[in-house]
N, C-alpha and C positions, 0 to 999 in steps of 0.2 A: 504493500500500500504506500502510496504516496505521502513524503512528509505535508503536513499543513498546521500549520500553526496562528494564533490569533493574538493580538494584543488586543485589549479591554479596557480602554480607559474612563475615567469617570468623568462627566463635562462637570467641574466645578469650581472652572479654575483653568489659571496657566499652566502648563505644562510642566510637572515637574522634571529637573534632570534623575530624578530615582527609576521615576518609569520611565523616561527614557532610554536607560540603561537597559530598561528590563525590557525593554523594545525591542534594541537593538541585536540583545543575543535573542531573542525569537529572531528576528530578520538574517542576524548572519545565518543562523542552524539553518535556517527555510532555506538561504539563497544557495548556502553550501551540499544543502542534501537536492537542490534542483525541487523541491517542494513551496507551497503557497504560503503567503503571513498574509493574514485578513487583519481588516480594523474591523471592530464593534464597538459602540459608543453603547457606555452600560448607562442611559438616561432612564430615567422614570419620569420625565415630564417634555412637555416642550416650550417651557419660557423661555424667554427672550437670553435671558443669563443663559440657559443649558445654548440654545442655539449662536449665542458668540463664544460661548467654550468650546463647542462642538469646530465653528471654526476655525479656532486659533489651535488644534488639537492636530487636526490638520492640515494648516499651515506651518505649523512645526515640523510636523513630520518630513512634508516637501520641501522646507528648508537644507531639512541633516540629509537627504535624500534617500529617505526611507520609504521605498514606493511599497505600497500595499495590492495584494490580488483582486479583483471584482469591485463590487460596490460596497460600501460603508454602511454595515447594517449598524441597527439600534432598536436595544431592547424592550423600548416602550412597544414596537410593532411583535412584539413574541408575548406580551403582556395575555391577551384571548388564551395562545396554546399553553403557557404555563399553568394558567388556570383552571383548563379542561386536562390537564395529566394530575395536577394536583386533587382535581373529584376524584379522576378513576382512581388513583390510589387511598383514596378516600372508600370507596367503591370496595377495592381490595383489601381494605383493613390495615396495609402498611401505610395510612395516615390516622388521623383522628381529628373531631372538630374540636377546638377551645374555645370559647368566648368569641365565636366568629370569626376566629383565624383558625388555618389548618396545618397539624403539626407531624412532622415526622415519624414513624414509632423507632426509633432507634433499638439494636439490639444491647441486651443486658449480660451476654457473655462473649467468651473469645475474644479476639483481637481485628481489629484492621489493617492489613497491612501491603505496604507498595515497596516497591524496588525503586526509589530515588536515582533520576540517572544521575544527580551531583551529588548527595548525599548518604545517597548508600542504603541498603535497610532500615525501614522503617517500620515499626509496631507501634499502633494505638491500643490501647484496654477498652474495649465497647461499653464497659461500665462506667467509664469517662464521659462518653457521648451523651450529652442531651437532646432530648425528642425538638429539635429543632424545628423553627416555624418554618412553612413552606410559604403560605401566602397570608398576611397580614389582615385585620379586621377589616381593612378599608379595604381587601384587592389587592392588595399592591403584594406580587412577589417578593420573596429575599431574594438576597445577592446571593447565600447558598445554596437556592431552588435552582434560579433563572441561571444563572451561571454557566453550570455541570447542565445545565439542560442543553445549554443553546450549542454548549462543545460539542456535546450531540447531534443537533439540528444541522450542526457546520460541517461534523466529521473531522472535529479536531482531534490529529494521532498524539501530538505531545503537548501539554499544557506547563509554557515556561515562564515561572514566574516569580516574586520576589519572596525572601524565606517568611516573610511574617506571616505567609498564607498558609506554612505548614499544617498548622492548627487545623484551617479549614476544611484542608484533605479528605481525612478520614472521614469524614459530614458528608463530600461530593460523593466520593466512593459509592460508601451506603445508599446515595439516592440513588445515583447510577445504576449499578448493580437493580434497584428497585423497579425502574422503569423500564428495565432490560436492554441499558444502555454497553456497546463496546466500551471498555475501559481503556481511556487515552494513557500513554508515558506520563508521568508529572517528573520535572524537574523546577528545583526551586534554588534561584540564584542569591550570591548575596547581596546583601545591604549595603547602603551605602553610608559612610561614618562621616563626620567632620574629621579637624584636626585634631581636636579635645577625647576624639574616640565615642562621641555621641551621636547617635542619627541626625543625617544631614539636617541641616534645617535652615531658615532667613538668618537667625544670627551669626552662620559662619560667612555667610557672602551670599550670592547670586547662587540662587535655587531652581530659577526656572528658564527655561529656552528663551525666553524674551529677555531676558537680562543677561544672558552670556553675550546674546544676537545685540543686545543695545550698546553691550560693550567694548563689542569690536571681536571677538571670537570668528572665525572662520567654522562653517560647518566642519569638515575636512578635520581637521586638527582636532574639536570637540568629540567628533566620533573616535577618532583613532584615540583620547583620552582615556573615552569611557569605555571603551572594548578593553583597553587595558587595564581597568578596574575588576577584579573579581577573574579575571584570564590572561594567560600570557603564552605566547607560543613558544619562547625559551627564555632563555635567563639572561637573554642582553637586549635583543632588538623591540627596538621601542617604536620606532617611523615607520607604518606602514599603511598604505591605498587602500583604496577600497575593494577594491579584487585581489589584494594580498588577505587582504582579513577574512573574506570569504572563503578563498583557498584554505584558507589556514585555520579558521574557526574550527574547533570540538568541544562538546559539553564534557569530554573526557580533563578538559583543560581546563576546567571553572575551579574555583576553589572552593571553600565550604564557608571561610572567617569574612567578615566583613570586609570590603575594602575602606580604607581610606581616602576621599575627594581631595587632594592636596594642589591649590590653586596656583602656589607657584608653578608647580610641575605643566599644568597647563596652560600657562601662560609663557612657557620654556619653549612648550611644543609648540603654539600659535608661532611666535617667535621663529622658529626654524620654518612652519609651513609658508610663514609670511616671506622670505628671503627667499625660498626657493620660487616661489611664481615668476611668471615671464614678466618684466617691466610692464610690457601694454596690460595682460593681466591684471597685475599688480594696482594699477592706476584705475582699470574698471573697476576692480574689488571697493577701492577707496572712493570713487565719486559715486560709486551707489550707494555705499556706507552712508556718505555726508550726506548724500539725499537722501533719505532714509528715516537720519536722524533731527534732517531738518534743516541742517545747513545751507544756505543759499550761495557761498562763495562759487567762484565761476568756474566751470569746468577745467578749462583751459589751461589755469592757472595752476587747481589743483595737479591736472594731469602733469606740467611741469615740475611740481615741488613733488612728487610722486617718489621720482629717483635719490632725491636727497635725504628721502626719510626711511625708505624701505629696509636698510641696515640698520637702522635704528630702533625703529619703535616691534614692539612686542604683540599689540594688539590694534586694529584700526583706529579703537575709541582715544586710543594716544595721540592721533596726529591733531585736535582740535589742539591742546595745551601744549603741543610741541614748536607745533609748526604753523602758529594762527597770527602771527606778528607777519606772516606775509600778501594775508588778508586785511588786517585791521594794523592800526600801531599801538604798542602794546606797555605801560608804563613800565618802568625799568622795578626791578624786585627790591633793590634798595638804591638808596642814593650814589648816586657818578661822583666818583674823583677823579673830576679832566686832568688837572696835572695838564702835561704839554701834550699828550696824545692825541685829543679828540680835537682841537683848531687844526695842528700840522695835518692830521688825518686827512681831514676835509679836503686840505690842499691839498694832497698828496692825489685824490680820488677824482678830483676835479681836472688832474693831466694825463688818467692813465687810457692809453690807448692801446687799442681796442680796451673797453670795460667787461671784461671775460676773468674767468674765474686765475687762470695762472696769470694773468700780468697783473691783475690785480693783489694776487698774495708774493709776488715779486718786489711790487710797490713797496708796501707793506713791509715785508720782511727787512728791506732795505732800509723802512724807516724805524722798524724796532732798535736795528743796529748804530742809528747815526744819533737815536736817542741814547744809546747804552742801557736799552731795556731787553728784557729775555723775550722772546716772540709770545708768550703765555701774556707777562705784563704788560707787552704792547696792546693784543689783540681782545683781553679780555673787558677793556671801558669799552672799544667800538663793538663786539658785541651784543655788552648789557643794553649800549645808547640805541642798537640796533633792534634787536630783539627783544630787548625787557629781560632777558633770559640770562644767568651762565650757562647753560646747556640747550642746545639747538644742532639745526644739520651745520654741514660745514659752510664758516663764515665765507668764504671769497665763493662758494658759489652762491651763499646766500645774497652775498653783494652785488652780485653780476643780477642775478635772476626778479632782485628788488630794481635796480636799476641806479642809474650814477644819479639822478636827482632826488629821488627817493632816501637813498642811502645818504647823500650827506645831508638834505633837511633833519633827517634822524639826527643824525650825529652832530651837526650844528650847534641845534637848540633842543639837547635831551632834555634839558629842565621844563619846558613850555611845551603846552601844545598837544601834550600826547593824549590827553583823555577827550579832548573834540576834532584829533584830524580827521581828515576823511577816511582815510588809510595810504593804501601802496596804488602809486602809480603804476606797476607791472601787471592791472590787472586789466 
């Protein structure tokens, strides 16, 4: 039989990076065993909230490039046939009525038990199980009913999913088994921890796909983070495509202990993914970023300062406070001590010919020298007067690419001026 596998998400909300995780090994297993990953949106209503979570649910997914098989079911539409399997077993005495809800009869001896593909052996004591409700006073199925039902309805062979659902197991099982359902593989992945070694959550940072997405994160890099959370295919390589991780995916390779989400780390790898794109790449990546997030600076301009950042910054959302002095002007971070530097400067920039990036740090160097300053103490007041900044892309082509008039109005009159110009003549 064909693998098929489902992720389930609940609209309730942004998308967590936990389930996404627990997405994405469903998605490798599928893509690697040549089998289907379905979405099912587990809603029970249709408000306006379920239906913008429903789309941001996936919208994320097509972001990380998580394509799913068929159409996008949802469980409000299985809502009718949950409740005609819950009579007949009703019917059949393995349910009972409560108070208007309809309940399980769970068994009172023996064990439950599965073959974990990540965890191994597993027993439940049936004396543990409680008669679990099936559908609620108002209608409304459980998530333990409709769930193991709809695996059913889909023909899902492995059900991959996060370990706090262990517990749930031994519940599906028993109805399963009840309704004379094929029993899917369960595998249960790990969790994901902060750095504190506590389940992820807002306090440790960005928790959800829109906020890694807001912050400048490459899908690309994110994915290849989180496949390396909780799997590794050996003990060194870290960088690897999307058709590498597919190849290479096994549940044989999961582990069983939590991983740790450690933010540097993926902001190491964006970093390396970000250096490796092709310049023209690179520059789309970035002006649709800025658009994106709202930026109106000019194409153009950005796709110019493009090159000058890309060794640089780590995640896209670095380039506003990096590299925004070449948009706007930018007040210096603390006060200028001109000293003789910044007048000569001007003069110095006012005769260099061509205004390009080498004759202009030739200039320059020449005039650190004739001051008897070290090229650091020459360069660092034109700079700050320049950029507001000690740290920026490299100064002489920032001074070419701002332009010779631009560049010494800056440097002229760093004390005046900077909080109402208009900005940079280069754009």
């Amino acid at each position: 039989m064909a693998v098929r596998v489902r992720f389930a998400p609940s609209p309730t909300g942004f998308l967590h990076i936990g389930s996404v995780h627990t997405a994405l090994f469903n998605w490798l297993f599928a893509r690697h065993e040549g089998g289907e990953f379905l979405l099912r949106i587990e809603n029970t209503d249709t408000s306006r909230e379920v239906e913008a979570a429903t789309d941001q649910i996936q919208e994320s997914l097509r972001w990380l490039g998580l394509d799913w098989d068929g159409e996008v079911t949802f469980q409000l539409d299985r809502m009718p046939q949950a409740q005609e399997v819950a009579n007949r077993l009703v019917a059949e005495e393995k349910a009972y009525e409560d108070d208007g809800a309809i309940r399980f009869r769970m068994p009172d001896e023996g064990a439950t038990a599965w073959d974990d593909l990540i965890l191994g052996r597993i027993e439940y004591p049936n004396e543990k199980l409680e008669d679990v409700v099936l559908v609620r006073s108002d209608g409304r199925p459980t998530y333990n009913f409709v769930s193991p039902l709809e695996d059913m309805l889909d023909g899902i062979t492995d059900v991959i999913r996060a370990q706090d659902h262990v517990p749930n197991t031994p519940k599906q099982l028993q109805i399963l088994a009840a309704i004379g359902a094929e029993l899917p593989r369960y595998a249960h992945v790990p969790l994901l921890n902060g750095p504190d070694g506590k389940k992820l959550s807002k306090r440790h940072g960005a928790i959800t796909v829109e906020e890694f997405r807001a912050a400048g994160f490459i899908p690309e890099a994110l994915l290849n983070y989180l496949a390396l959370l909780g799997w590794s295919y050996d003990d060194h390589t870290e960088v690897m495509s999307r058709d590498e991780l597919i190849q290479r995916f096994s549940l044989e390779r999961v582990g069983k202990s939590a991983a740790t989400f450690d933010y540097e780390k993926l902001i190491h790898l964006n970093g390396l993914y970000l250096r490796t794109l092709p310049p023209d790449e690179y520059a789309d990546r970035l002006v649709a970023y800025l658009r994106e997030q709202g930026y109106d600076w000019h194409e153009d301009l950005v796709r110019k300062v493009a090159p000058l950042v890309q060794e640089k910054i780590a995640t896209l959302g670095e380039f506003p406070g990096f590299a925004r002095f070449f948009f706007e002007r930018v007040p210096p971070v603390e006060p200028l001590e001109d000293g003789a530097v910044l007048p000569v400067a001007a003069e110095v920039l006012a005769q260099v010919e061509p205004f390009e990036a080498a004759t202009i740090e030739a200039a320059l160097r020449e005039l650190a020298e004739r001051l008897g300053l070290k090229p650091r103490q020459a360069f660092q007041p034109i700079r700050l007067a320049l950029t507001g900044s000690k740290g920026s892309p490299g100064l002489f082509e920032s001074l070419e690419l701002l332009g010779r008039d631009e560049s010494i109005a800056r440097i002229s009159a760093p004390g005046s001026g900077f909080g109402g110009a208009s900005g940079s003549s280069a754009r």
